[in-house]
N, C-alpha and C positions, 0 to 999 in steps of 0.2 A: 291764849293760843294766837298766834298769827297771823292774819289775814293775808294770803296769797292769790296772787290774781294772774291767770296764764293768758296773756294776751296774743291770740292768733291775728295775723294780718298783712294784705297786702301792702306793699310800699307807693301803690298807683291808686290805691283807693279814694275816692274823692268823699267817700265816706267814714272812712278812718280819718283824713283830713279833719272832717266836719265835726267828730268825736273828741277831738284832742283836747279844749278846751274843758269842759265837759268833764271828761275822763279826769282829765288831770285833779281836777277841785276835786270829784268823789272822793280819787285816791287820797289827797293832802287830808281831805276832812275824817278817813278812820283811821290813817296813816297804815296803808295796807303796802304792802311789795307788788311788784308787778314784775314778772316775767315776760321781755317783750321778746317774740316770737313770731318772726316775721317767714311766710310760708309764699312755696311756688306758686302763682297764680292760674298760670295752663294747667297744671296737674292735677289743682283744686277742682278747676271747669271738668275736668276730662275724667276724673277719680271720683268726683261727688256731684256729678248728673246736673252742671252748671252749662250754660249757653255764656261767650263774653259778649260784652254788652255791642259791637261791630254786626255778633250774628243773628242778635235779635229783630224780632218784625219790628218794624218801624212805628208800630204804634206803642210797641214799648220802649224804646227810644227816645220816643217823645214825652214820655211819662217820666222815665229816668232823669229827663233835662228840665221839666217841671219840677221835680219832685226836689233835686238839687239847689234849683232857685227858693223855691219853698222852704227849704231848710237854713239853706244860706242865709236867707233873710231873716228869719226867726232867730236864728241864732243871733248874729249879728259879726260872723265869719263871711270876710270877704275873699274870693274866688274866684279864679277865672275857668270858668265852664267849657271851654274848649281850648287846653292847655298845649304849648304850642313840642311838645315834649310827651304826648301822650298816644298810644302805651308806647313805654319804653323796657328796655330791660334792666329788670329791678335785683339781678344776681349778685353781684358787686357791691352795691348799697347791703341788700338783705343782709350778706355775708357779711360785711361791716357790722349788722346792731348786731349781730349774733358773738363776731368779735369783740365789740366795745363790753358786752357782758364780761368779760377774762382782765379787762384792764381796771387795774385800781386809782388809777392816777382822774378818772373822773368822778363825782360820784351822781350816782343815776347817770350814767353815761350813753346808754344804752335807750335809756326812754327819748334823752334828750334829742337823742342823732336821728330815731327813727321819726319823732314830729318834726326833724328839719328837714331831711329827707322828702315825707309829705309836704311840709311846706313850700318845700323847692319846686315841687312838679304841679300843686295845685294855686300858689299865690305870686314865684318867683320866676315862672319862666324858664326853669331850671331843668338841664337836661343829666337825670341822674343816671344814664348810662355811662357817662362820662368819667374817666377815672380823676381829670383835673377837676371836676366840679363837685365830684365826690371829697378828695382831699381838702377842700374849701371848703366845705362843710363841717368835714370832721373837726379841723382847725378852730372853724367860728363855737364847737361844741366844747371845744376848751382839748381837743386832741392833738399827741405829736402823730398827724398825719401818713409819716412814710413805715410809721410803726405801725399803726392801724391797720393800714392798707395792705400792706404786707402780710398780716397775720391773717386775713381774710383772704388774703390768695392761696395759704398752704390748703393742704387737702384734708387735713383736721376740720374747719372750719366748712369747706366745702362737702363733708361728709355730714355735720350738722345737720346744713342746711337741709339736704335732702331727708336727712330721718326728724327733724322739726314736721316735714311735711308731711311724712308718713304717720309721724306719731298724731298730728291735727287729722289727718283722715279716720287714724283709726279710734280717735274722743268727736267724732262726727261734726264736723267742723266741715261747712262746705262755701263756706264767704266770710266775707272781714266788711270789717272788723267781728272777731267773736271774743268776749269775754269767759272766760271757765274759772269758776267761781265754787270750791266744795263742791267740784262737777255737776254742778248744774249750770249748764249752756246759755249766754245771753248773747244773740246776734244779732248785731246793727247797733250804728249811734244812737237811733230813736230808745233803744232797752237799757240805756244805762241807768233813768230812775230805777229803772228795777233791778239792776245790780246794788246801788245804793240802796236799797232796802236788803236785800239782801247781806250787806254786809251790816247795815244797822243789828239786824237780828240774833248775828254769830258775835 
């Protein structure tokens, strides 16, 4: 049987970021699929009883910024903690991996775009509202750009997106990174040993 892995997740995640590495070795080592599944961030806050990290008290703010350096270091993922690009709107991108999922002409295309994506906002300075900094990216993913792009404008694409979010709301998915695994839920980078065991078992 297959191992399939339904990857929900923001594109501004500085935590999806930090998982990428991570993630990635799991997947290569049981050689599982991953469906990347990138979802509305406001809608998550607002639909699954989320605070963003601007409205929280400041002592958890403070924690969030520890907590990032803590990881960063351990990992051995470098990062810049107050990204000059952050939040941005992540519609355009999203709708891209959701896109790049339909194109054959990459393979893993989809996984690749959406850790350069993260990469762009959390290591490159990179403003991925941007439609040129977007097609630069897709480019560096091995994409013909103006086809990419395009196809994540029609309203196909843009109907995904929204029912991706809906469909994460309603597999209880209320941050990102979440991994869903023979529906059972792992949320945050710190739980991926436990997705790896998890898929060790099946």
């Amino acid at each position: 049987m297959s191992k399939v892995i339904d990857y929900y997740h923001f594109l501004l995640s500085p935590w999806s970021y930090l998982g990428i590495k991570h993630f990635n070795q799991v997947v290569a080592k049981h050689g599982a699929q991953v469906n990347y599944k990138p979802i509305d961030v406001m809608e998550t806050f607002e639909n699954m009883g989320g605070t963003p990290p601007a409205k929280r008290h400041p002592a958890r703010q403070r924690f969030r910024m520890d907590e990032l350096k803590r990881w960063s270091d351990y990992l051995n993922v470098p990062m810049n903690f107050q990204p000059a690009f952050w939040p941005a709107d992540q519609s355009l991108a999203a709708r891209m991996v959701l896109a790049a999922a339909e194109l054959e002409t990459v393979q893993q295309g989809s996984g690749k775009l959406s850790d350069a994506i993260l990469t762009a906002v959390w290591a490159e300075e990179r403003n991925i509202a941007d439609e040129t900094t977007l097609a630069e990216i897709a480019t560096s993913c091995g994409f013909e750009s103006d086809t990419l792009v395009d196809l994540a404008k029609n309203d196909a694409i843009s109907a995904r997106y929204k029912a991706t979010t809906a469909e994460a709301h309603a597999r209880d998915v209320f941050g990102s990174p979440t991994y869903i695994y023979r529906d059972e839920i792992f949320w945050g980078q710190d739980r991926i040993d436990f997705l790896d065991r998890a898929l060790e078992k099946s």
